[in-house]
N, C-alpha and C positions, 0 to 999 in steps of 0.2 A: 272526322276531326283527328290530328294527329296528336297523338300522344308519345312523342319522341323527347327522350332525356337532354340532346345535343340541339340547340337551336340555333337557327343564325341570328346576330346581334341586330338586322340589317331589316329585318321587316316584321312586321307586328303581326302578332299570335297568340289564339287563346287557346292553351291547354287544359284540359281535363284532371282534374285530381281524381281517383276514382275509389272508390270505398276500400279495396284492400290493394296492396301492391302488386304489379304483375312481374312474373318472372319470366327472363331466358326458359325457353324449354328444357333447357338442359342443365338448368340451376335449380328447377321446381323443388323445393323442400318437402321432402319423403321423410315416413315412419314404417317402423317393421312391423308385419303382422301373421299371424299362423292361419294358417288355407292349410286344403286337402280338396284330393281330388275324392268326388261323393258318385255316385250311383244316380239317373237323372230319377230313380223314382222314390229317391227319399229327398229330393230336394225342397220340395213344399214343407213335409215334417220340420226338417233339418233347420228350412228358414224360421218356419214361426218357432220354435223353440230356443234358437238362439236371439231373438229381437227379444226376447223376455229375459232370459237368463243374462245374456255379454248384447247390450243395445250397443251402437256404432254412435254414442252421444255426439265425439267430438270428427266424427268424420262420416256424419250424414252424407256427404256428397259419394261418398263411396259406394257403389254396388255391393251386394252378397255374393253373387253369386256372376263369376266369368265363364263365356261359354266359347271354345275353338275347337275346331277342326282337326283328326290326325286322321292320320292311317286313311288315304282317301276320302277323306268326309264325312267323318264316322265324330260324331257330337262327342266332346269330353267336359264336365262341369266342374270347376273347384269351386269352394265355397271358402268365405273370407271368417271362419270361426270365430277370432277377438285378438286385439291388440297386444304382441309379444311384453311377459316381463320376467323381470330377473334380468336371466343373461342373454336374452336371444335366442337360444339355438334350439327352442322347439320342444327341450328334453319333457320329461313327462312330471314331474317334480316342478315344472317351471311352469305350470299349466293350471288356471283354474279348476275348482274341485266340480264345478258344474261342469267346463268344457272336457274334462279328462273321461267323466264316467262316460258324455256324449260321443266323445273317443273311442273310448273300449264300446259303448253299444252297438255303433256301427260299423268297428273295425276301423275306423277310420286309419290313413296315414299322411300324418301331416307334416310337410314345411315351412318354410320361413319364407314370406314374397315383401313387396316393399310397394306402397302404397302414396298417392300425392296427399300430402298433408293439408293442404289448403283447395278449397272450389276453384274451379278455375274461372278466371274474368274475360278470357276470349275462346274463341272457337277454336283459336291456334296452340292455345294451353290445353283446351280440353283434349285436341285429337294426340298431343302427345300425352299427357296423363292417360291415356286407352289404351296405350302402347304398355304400361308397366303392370293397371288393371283396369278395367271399367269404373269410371263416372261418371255423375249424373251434372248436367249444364244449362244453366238456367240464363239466358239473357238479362240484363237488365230492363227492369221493367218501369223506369225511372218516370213520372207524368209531368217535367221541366221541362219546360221551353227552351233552347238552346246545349241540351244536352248532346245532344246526335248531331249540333252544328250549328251555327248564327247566318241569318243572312247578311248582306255587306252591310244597310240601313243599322241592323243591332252591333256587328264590329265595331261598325264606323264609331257606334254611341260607348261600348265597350270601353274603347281606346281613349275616347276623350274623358271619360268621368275617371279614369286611372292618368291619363293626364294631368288632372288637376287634383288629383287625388298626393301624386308626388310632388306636385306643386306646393302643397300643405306638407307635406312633409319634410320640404329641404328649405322653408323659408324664413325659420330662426337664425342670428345671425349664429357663424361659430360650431352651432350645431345640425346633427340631423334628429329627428325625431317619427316615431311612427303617425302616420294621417286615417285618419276613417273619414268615409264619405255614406248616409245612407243614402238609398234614390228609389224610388217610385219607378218601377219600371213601366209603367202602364203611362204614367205623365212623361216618362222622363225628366223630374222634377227631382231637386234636393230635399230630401226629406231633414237631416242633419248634417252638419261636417264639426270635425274635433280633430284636435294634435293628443302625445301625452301632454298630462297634467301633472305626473308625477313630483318633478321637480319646478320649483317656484320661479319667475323671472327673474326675480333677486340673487337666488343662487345662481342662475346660468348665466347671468351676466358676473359675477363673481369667478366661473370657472374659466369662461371666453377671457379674463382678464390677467389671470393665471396664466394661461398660455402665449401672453402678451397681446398688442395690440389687435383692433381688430384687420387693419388694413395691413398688418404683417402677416396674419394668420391666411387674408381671402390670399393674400399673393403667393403663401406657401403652397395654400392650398389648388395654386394653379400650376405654379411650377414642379411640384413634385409629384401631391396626390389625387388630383384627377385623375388619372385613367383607374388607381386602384378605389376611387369613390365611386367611379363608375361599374364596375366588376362587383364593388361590394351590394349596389342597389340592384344590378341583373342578377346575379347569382348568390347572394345570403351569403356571401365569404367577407366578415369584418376584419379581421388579418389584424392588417399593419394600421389600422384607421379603426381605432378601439376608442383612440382618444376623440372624434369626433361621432360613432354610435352609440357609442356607453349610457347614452339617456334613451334611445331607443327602447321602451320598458318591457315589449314584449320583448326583445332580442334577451335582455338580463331581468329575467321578473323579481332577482331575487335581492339586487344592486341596492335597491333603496334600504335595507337590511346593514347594508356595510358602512351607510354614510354616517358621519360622527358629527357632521353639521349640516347645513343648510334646512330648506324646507320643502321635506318630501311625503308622499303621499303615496300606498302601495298599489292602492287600488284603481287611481284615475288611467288609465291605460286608455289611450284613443276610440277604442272599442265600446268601452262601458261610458267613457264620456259623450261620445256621441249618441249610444244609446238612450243617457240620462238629457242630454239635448233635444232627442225624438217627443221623452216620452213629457216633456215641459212645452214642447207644441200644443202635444194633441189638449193637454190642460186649458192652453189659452184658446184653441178650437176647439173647446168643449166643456165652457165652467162650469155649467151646469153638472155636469155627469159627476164632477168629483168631491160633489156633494153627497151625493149618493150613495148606502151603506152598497156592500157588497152583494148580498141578497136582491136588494132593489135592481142594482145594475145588471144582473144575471136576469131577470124577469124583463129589463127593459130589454135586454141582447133577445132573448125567446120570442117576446112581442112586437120586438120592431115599433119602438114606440115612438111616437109622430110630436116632433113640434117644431111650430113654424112651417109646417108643411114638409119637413125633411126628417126622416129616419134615423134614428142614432142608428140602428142596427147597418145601416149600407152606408153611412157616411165616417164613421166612428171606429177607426182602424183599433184591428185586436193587437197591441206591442207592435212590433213591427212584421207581422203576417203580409206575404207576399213582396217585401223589399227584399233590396240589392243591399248588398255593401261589399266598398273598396278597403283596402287598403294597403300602403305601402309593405308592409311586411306581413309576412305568414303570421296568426295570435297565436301567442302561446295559449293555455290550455286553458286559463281561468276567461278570458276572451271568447274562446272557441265554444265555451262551456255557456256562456250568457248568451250567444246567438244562438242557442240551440232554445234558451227560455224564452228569447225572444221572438221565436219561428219568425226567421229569416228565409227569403226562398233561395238565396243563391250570395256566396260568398268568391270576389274576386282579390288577390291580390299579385304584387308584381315581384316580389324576391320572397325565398323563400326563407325560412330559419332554421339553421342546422343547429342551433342550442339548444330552442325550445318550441318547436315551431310543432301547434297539433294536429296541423290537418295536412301528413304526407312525410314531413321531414323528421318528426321525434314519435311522435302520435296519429293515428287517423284516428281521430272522433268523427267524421263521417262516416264511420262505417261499423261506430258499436252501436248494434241491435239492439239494446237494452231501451236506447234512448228512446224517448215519446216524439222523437220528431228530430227530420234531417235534411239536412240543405244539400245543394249541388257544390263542388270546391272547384276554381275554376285559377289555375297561375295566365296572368296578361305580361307577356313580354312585349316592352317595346324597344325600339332601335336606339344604338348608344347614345345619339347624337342627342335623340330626346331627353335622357335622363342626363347626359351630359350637361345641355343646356340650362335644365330646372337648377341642378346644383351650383354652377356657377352664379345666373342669376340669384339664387336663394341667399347666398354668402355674400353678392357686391348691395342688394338691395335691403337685405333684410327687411323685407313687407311682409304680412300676413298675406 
């Protein structure tokens, strides 16, 4: 799968967001740190003594210990002592009181080398990070289906739930708004779909009105800012068309804060209302259950408890465990934060968010550890013509 920054407008693509950013080789973000070259027969010592006294906490990926070649083939070992502070330059005063005596014990003499700050995410980063010192390269070990690739059948299905995904999102009149769509990968089926909620229809017809008519505004909005509405849904650049994203609520989470009227809401974000849409199905498929103290329900999940012949435990979806979800814009964080409660197995969306966007453009939360559960990030571009289309229809129809 390609994961290239530069895409052409012209054909449909699904990229990869991947847990931390990758860099040019020759941009890799390095830290300084104090080496000496050691003697190969205190090198065992030398290692377990410093993993206790100066551990490598935040640069695990690092080796101890680099091994080359001089003088015809003749083995030479430096060893990676602990992370330079102060000033840098190795002096002895600048130098932990544990690494300094381990200094003088073995005579050591040490300078200053530079080291890749971050793991590397391909084979192509790692062999250049080998070049400045030895690191350690773990492939992805990812157990998602369409990670490593899609066949044409899952594209093909890709491209259309993001279809209509922006189809929800450009189909208020006047304005754009972010769409979520969840889906059932396994059915191919809608599980929910939602717009924002944040702001009331009473006010967005009120703002549409402000900017004059509507059938002045769709014609404005052909003769001058189409191509830049189209740029803004491919590439996350709201620019010069503020006045038509500015309800987008993940693009400005923080907008409803500033309004002095109308009827706004901070928290309904396309994301969470679809969510809150998911989880008012599974109620009406399953009244029973939500009678049920919490205790009870964990005993029923344990025992696969039987009625009518059918299984809560196998028919009886956990939040939304193992969906998809679309949506037109990258979430900002509080979004990004609830599909992570909600163990979602795979998040797509088609523009990205350079304000607040947290999976790639401001933030990757895909890729803090800390979390108890992490989805696959996936940006779907499609051809202008398509996004073209949706928005013009969106503005002359005004249909859900």
């Amino acid at each position: 799968m390609k994961n290239t920054k530069s895409v052409s407008p012209q054909v449909c693509e699904i990229i990869h967001i991947p847990e931390k950013p990758s860099f040019l080789p020759h941009l890799q973000p390095t830290v300084n740190v104090l080496a000496s070259v050691i003697e190969p027969k205190d090198a065992n010592t030398l290692v377990r003594k410093l993993n206790q006294i100066a551990p490598l906490e935040n640069l695990q990926h690092v080796k101890r210990v680099r091994k080359k070649c001089i003088d015809g083939g003749k083995p030479q070992l430096s060893l990676l002592l602990c992370m330079t502070v102060g000033n840098d330059d190795g002096e002895d005063d600048c130098m932990p009181c544990e690494i300094l005596e381990l200094v003088k014990s073995y005579q050591l003499t040490t300078f200053i080398t530079r080291v890749c700050k971050y793991a590397a995410t391909s084979k192509e980063e790692w062999d250049e990070q080998c070049k400045l010192w030895p690191t350690s390269y773990h492939p992805p070990t990812y157990n998602i289906s369409g990670i490593t690739g899609f066949s044409e059948e899952e594209s093909q299905s890709v491209f259309g739930f993001m279809r209509h995904t922006i189809t929800l999102a450009t189909s208020s009149v006047g304005q754009v708004v972010n769409a979520a769509v969840i889906v059932d990968p396994s059915t191919k089926q809608v599980i929910a779909s939602a717009c924002d909620q944040v702001i009331s229809s009473a006010s967005l017809a009120n703002e549409v009105s402000k900017e004059g008519s509507c059938s002045n505004y769709i014609e404005n909005l052909k003769a001058s800012n189409l191509e830049n509405q189209q740029t803004s849904l491919l590439d996350g650049s709201i620019g010069e068309l503020k006045h038509i994203t500015n309800n987008v609520a993940c693009l400005h989470p923080w907008q409803w804060a500033l309004r002095s009227s109308g009827c706004w809401h901070p928290l309904r974000h396309a994301a969470i209302v679809a969510i809150e849409y998911s989880a008012a199905g599974d109620l009406q498929l399953f009244p029973d259950y939500k009678a049920r103290s919490p205790l009870k329900k964990q005993k029923i999940e344990e025992s696969g408890f039987q009625s009518n012949g059918h299984s809560y435990q196998s028919l009886r979806p956990y939040l939304c465990t193992g969906y998809d979800i679309y949506l037109a814009w990258e979430p900002c964080a509080m979004c990004a934060m609830a599909l992570v409660h909600q163990r979602v197995r795979r998040i797509f969306f088609s523009s990205p968010n350079s304000s607040a966007g947290a999976l790639g453009s401001v933030h990757r939360l895909q890729g803090e550890r800390s979390l108890n559960h992490h989805y696959a990030v996936f940006r779907v571009v499609l051809p202008e013509e398509v996004v073209r289309n949706k928005v013009v229809d969106g503005k002359t129809s005004g249909s859900g």
